[in-house]
PLY file of the C-alpha trace (Angstrom):
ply
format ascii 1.0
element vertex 130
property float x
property float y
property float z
element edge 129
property int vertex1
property int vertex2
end_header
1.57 -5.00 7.19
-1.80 -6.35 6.11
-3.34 -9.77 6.70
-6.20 -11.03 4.61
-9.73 -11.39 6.51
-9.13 -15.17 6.21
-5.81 -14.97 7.77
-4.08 -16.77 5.04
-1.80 -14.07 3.25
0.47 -11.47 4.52
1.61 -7.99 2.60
4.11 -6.45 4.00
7.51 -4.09 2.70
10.69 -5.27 3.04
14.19 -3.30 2.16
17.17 -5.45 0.09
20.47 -5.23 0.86
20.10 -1.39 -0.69
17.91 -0.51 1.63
14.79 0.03 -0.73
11.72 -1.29 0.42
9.43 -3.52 -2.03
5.82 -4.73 -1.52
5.63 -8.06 -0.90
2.99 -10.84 -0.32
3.45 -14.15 1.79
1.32 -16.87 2.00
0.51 -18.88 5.66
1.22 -22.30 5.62
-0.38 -24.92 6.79
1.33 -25.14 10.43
1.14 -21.60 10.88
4.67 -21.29 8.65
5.13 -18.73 6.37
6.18 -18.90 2.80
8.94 -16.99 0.72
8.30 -13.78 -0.03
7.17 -12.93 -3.39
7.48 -8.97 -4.42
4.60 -8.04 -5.65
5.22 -6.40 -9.48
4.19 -3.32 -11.06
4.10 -1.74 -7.16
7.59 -0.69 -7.43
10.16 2.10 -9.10
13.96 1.31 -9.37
15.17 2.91 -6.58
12.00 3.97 -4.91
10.56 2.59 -1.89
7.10 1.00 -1.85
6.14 0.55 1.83
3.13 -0.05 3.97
0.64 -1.61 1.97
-3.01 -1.68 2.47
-5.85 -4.33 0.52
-9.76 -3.92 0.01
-11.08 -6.68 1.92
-11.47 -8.50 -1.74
-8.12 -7.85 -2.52
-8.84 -6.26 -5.52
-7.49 -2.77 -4.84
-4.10 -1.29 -2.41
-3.29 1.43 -1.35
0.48 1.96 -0.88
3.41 4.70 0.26
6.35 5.38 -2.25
8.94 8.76 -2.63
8.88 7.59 -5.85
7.79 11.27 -6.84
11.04 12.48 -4.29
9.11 12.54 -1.04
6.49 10.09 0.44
2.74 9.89 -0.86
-0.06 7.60 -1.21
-0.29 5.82 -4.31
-3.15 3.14 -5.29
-3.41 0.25 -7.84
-6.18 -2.22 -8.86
-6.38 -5.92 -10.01
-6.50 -7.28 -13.25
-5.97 -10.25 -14.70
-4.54 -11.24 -11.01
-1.79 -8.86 -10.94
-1.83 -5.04 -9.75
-1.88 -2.04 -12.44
-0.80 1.24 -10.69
-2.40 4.26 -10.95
0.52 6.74 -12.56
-0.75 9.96 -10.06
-0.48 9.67 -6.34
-3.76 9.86 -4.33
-2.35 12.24 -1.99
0.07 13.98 -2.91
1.28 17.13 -0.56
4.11 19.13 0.16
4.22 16.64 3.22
5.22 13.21 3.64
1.55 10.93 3.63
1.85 7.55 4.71
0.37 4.45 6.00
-2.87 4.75 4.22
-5.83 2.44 5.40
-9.35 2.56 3.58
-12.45 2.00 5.11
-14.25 -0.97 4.06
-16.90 0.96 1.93
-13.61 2.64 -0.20
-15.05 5.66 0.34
-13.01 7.09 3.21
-9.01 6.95 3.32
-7.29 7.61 6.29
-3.16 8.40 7.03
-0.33 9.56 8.81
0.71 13.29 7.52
3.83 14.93 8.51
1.81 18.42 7.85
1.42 20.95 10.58
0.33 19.89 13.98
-2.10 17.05 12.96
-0.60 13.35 12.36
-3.72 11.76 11.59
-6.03 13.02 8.07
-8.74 11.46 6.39
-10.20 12.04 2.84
-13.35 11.18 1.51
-14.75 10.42 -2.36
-18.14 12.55 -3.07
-18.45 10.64 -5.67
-17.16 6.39 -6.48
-15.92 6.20 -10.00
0 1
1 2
2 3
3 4
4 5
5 6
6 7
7 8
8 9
9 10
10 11
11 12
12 13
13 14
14 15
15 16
16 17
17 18
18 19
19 20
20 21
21 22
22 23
23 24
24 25
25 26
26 27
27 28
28 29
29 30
30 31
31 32
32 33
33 34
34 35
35 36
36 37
37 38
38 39
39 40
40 41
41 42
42 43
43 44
44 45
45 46
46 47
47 48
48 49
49 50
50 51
51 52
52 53
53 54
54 55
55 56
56 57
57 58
58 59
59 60
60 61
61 62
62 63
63 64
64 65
65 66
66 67
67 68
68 69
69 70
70 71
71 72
72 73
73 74
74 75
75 76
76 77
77 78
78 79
79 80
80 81
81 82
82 83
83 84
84 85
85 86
86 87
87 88
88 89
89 90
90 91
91 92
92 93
93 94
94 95
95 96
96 97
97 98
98 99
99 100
100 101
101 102
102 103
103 104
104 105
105 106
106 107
107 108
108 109
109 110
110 111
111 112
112 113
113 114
114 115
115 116
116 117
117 118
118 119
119 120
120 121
121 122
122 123
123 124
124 125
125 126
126 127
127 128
128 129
């Protein structure tokens, strides 16, 4: 789950009644309520589960967990046009299960969970911003 710095929207994953999880985003009401959920489109593979989402503080970029390639990676999309367009090729992509990705707020380092070897926790940094 990931609140906006504002505390006024909520992205979280949530499995239908097939138990695949979709990305979804949630507005807070005023009152404290929240409102439907709304999947969020483009973030999700028939079949596949999209889970655990993480947003740049601008909300322009996530970073996200699917087995949409048969086992679970990290996956990333951007904004445009105020909707997300994936990236086709995971960001991490192992022979282990990555998940629950958070970025730091410069986008430079990405941290998550790793069922590889002895160490749960990995980080990876970009030498370079595209």
């Amino acid at each position: 789950m990931w609140v906006t710095p504002d505390g006024r929207r909520v992205y979280h994953d949530e499995a239908n009644e097939f138990d695949v999880y979709k990305i979804f985003r949630r507005d807070v009401l005023d009152g404290g309520d929240l409102s439907a959920g709304t999947p969020i489109p483009n973030l999700y593979v028939s079949g596949k589960n999209s889970t655990e989402p993480y947003l740049s503080a601008d909300q322009t970029e996530i970073w996200f967990s699917s087995n949409r390639n048969g086992q679970s990676d990290i996956f990333h999309a951007t904004t445009i046009d105020g909707g997300f367009v994936e990236d086709k090729s995971p960001v991490i992509d192992t022979t282990a299960d990555e998940r629950a990705p958070v970025i730091s707020a410069d986008r430079r380092t990405l941290y998550f969970a790793s069922a590889s070897g002895r160490k749960s926790c990995w980080r990876e940094s970009k030498v370079n911003r595209s």
